[in-house]
C-alpha positions in Angstrom: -3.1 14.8 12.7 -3.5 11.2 13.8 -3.5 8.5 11.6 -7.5 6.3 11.5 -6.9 3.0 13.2 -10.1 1.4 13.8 -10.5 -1.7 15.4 -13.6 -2.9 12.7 -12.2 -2.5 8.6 -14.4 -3.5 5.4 -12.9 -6.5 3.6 -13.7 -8.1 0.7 -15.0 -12.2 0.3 -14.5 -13.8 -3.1 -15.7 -17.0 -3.8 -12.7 -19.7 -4.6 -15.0 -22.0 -6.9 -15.5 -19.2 -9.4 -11.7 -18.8 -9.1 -10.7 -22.3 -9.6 -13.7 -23.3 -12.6 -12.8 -21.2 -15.8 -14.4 -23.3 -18.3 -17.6 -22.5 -16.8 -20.7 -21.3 -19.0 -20.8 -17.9 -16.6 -18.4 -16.0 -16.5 -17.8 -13.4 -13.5 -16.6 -13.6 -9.6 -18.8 -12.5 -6.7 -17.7 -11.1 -4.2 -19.3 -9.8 -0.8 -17.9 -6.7 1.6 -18.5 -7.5 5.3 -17.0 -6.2 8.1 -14.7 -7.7 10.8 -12.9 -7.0 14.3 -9.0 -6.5 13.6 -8.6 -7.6 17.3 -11.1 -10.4 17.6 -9.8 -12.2 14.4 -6.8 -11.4 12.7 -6.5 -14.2 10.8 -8.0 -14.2 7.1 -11.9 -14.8 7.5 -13.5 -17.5 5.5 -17.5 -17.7 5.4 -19.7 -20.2 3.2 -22.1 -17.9 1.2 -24.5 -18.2 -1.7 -22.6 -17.4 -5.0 -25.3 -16.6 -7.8 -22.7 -17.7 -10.7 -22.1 -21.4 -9.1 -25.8 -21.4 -7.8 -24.8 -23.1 -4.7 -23.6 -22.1 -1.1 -19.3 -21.7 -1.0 -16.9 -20.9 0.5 -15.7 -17.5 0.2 -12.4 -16.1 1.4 -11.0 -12.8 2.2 -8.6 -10.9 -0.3 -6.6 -7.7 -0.5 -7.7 -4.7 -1.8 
């Protein structure tokens, strides 16, 4: 049986100001699943997206799972 290679995978965005700010008066990270093309960007994405914790629009980068 073949392995399942497919060119699009779910990943997982985090946002890096919820990371970075721990003396903050909420507490929590949000985090977004999106999917990307393996082929068309291999790279780790980054996307700016609202985060309901910092009330603003930040950036969020990809992480493992």
């Amino acid at each position: 049986m073949a392995k399942n290679k497919d060119v699009r995978v779910t990943i997982t965005l985090e946002c890096i100001s919820c990371v970075q700010n721990n003396g903050k008066k909420k507490l929590g990270i949000l985090r977004y699943t999106t999917q990307k093309n393996r082929r068309n960007t291999p790279i780790r994405l980054e996307l700016k997206k609202f985060c309901s914790y910092c009330n603003k629009h930040t950036v969020h980068k990809e992480i493992k799972k």
